[in-house]
N, C-alpha and C positions, 0 to 999 in steps of 0.2 A: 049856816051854823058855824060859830067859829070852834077852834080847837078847843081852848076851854070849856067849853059848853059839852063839845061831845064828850071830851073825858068825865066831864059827871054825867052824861047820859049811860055811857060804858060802866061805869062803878055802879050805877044802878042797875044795868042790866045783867053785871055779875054778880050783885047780891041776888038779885029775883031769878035769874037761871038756873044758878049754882045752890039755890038753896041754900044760902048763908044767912041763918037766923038770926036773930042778935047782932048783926055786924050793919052799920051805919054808913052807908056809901060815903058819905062824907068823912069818914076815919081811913078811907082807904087812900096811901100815899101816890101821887101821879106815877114813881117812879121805886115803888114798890114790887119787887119781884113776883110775878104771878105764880112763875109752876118752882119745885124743889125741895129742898128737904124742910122740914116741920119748924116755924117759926121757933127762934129763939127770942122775939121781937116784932113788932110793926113793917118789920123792911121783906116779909114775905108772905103771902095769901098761901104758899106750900097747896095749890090745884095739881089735881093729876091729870093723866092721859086724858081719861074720862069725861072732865071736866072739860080739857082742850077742846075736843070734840063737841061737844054743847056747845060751850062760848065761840067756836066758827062757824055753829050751824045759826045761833042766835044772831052771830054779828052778820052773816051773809042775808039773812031773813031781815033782820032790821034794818039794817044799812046797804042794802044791794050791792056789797064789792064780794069780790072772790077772794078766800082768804086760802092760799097754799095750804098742802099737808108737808108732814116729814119734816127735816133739817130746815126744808126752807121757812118752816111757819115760827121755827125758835126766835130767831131774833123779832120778829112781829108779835109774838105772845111774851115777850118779855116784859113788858109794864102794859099800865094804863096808857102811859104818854105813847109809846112805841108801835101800840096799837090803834089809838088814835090817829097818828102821825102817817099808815098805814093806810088808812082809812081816807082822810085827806088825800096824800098822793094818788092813792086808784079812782077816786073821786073828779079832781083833778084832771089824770090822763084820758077819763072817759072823757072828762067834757070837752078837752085840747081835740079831741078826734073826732067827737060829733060836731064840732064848730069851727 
């Protein structure tokens, strides 16, 4: 699966985990801030802790990587792209070490 791809698999799995009714996976920008303060605009999803929590239990469950807690997970839950990109690398390094 290329990156691409999994970023719209990720926006769909954010809409249906998080329970965002009315919100259009495809309206959600690659590079759109996931967690923060309350959208003034399209450039932030504004998810909380809570939320965190689900979308790394979702993404570990779907995608089999381990996704950090705490300060380490900020920059990783920072967009769609970041967490894609995330995803890839640990992808990746498993396969470099089982081959």
């Amino acid at each position: 699966m290329d990156e691409s791809q999994l970023r719209s698999e990720l926006k769909e799995l954010i809409v249906k985990e998080l329970n965002l009714q009315g919100r259009d996976p495809a309206t959600i920008d690659d590079d759109a801030l996931l967690f923060g303060p309350p959208p003034s605009s399209t450039t932030c999803l504004a998810l909380d802790s809570l939320d965190a929590l689900q979308l790394a239990m979702s993404v570990e469950e779907r995608f089999g990587v381990r996704v950090p807690e705490g300060d380490e997970a900020r920059p990783i839950f920072r967009s769609v792209r970041t967490l894609a990109a995330h995803i890839c690398s640990t992808r990746a390094d498993a396969s470099s070490r089982a081959g």
